[in-house]
C-alpha positions in Angstrom: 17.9 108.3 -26.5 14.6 108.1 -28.3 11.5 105.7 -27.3 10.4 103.5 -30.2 7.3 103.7 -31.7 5.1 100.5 -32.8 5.7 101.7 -36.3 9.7 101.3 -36.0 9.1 97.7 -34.1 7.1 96.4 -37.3 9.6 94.3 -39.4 10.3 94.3 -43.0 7.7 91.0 -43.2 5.4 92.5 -41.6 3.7 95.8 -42.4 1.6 96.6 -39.6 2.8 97.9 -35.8 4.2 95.1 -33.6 1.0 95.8 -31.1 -2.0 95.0 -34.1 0.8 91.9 -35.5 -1.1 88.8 -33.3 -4.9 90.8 -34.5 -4.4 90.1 -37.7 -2.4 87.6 -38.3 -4.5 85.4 -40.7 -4.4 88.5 -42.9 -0.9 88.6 -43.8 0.3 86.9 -47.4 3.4 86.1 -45.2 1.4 83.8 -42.7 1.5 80.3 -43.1 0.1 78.9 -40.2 -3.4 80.0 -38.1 -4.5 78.5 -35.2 -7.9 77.7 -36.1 -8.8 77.3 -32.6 -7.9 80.6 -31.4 -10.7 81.9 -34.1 -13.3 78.8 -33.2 -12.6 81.4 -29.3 -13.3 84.7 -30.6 -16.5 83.8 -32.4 -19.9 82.2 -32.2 -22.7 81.1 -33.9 -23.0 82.3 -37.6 -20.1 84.8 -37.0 -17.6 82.0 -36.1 -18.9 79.8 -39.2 -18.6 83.0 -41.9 -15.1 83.4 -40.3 -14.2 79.8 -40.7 -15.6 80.3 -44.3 -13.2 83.1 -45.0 -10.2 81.3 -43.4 -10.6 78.4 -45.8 -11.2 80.8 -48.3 -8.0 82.1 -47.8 -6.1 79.0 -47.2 -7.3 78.1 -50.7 -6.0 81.3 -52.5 -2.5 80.1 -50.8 -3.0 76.6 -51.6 -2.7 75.6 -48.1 -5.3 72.6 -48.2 -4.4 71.3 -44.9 -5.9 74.7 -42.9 -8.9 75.3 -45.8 -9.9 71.5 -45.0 -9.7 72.1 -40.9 -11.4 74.9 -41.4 -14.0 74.0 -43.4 -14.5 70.9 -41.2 -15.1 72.6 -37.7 -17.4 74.7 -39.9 -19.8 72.1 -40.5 -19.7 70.9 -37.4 -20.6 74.5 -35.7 -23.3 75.4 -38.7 -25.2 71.6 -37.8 -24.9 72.7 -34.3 -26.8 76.0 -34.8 -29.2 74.7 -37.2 -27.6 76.9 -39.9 -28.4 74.6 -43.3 -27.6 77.5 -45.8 -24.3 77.7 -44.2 -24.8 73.9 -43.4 -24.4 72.9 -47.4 -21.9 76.0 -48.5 -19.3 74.5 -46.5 -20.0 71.0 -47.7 -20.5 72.1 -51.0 -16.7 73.9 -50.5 -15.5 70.6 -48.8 -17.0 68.5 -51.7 -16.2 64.9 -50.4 -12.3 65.4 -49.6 -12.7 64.6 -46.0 -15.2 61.8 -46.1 -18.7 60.1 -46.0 -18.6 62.8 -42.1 -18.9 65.7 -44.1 -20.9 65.2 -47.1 -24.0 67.1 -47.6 -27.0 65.4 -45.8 -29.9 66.5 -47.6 -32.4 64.4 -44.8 -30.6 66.6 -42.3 -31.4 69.8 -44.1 -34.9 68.8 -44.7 -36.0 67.8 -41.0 -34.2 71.3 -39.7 -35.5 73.3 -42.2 -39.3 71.6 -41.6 -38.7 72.2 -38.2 -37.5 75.9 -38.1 -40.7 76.5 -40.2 -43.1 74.6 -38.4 -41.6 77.2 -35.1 -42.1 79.7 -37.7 -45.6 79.2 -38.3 -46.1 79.0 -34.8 -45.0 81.9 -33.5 -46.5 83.6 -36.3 -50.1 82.1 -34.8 -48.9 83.4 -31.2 -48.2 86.9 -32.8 -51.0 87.2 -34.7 -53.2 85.8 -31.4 -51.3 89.0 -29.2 -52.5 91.7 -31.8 -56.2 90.6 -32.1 -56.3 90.6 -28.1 -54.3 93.9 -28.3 -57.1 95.3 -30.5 -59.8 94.2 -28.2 -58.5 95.6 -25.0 -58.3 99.3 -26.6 
């Protein structure tokens, strides 16, 4: 009796080996459903919201407007939390008002967090710039 192989446990849906179907799963035309919160697990920070991005992306191209909108909405949430406002007002911008006044662009958000970061910027510039010239001077 012969041992199967991935390759003869993949199904006529499914074109990949039975071992890499759960992987890639969100890849498949086939697919209709993705847990969204298994992929919030496997990624962070502006990985997880460029991931979100290219599920809703997806979900769009199949018309499924129920994932692209729970996508796009855990998005914003994670790109405020990192401070990400490119990110911040493509996904808004991609929502554009069809979940409500909670995730509408908030351009006074953008501008304090993007003052902020480059008010840090400038400062550690100044710290930087401090470190060479007493680099220079010790030598």
């Amino acid at each position: 009796m012969s041992e199967a192989t991935p390759m003869d446990t993949a199904t006529e849906s499914s074109p990949v080996p039975a071992e890499d179907a759960g992987r890639r799963m969100a890849t498949y035309p086939h697919t209709t459903t993705v847990d969204v919160e298994v992929i919030v697990g496997q990624y962070t920070g502006h990985a997880l919201v460029s991931r979100l991005i290219f599920v809703a992306k997806k979900a769009a191209e199949k018309q499924d407007e129920s994932l692209e909108l729970d996508a796009l909405k855990i998005a914003v949430d994670e790109a405020r939390k990192a401070e990400q406002t490119a990110l911040y007002t493509e996904v808004t911008q991609r929502i554009n008002g069809r979940c409500g006044q909670d995730y509408v662009c908030d351009a006074a958000w953008i501008e304090r967090v993007d003052r902020r970061t480059a008010q840090k910027q400038d400062k550690l510039e100044s710290e930087l710039n401090g470190y060479k010239a007493n680099l220079k001077r010790n030598q």
